[in-house]
C-alpha positions in Angstrom: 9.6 0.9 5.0 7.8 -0.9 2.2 5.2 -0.3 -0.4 2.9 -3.2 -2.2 3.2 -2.2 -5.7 1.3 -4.1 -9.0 4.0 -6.6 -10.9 6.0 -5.6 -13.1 3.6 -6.6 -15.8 1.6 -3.3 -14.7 4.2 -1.0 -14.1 2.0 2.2 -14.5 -0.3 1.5 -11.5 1.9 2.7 -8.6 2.1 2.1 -5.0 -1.0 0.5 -3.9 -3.3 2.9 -1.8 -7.3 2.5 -0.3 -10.1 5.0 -0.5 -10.7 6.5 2.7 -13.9 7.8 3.9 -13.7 11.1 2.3 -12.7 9.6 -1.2 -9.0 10.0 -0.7 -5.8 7.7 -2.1 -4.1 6.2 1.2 -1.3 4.9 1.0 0.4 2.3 2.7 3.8 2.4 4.2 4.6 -1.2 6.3 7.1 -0.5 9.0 7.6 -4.5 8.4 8.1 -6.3 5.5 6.0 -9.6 6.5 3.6 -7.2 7.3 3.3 -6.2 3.6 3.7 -9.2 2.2 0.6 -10.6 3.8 -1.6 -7.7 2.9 -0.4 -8.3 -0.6 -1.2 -12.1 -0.4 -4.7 -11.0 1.1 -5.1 -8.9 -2.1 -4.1 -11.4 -4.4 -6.8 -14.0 -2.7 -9.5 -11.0 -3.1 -9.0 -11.0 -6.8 -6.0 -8.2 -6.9 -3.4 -8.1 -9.9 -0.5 -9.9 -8.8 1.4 -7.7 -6.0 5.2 -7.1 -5.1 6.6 -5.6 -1.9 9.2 -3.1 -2.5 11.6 -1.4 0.3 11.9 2.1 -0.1 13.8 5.1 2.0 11.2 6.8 4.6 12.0 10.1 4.3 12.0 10.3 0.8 8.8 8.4 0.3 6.8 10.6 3.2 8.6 13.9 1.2 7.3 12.8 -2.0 3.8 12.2 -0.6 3.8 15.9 1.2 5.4 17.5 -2.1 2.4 15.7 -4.2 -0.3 16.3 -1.8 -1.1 12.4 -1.7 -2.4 11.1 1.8 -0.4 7.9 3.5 -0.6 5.9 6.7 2.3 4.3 8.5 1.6 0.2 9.6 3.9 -0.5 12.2 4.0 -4.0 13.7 1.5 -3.3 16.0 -1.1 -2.6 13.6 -3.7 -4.5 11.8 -4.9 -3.8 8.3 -7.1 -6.3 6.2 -8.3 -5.2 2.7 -12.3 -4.3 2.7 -14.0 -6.3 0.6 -16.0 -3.8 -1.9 -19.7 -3.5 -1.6 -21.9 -5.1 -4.2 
């Protein structure tokens, strides 16, 4: 799986995530890595810090969002995802 993460130049941020409804971090886990990288480029053009895609092991990423509590989606190939733009 990958993650979109902030540059190196912003190395505290973490793995991207989106608010949900109910005010919740989401993250994102991309079955595919084009996937990701588009989404990232899609941030970038909505006015996003630069992004990187990283590759990271499933099971330990899901384990150490169920150890921390933090919520995440899987995007498989079949999905489609576009960033919201935020409301004014």
């Amino acid at each position: 799986m990958h993650i979109i993460t902030p540059t190196n130049d912003h190395p505290k941020e973490g793995a991207f995530a989106v608010i949900n409804d109910l005010g919740e971090k989401v993250v994102f886990f991309f079955t595919e890595k084009d996937d990701a990288e588009r989404y990232a480029m899609m941030l970038e053009v909505d006015g996003k810090d630069p992004m990187e895609v990283i590759h990271i092991a499933d099971r330990a990423a899901i384990a150490a969002c169920e150890r921390t509590g933090t919520k995440y989606t899987v995007i498989t190939k079949d999905d489609l995802v576009i960033p919201v733009q935020p409301d004014d």
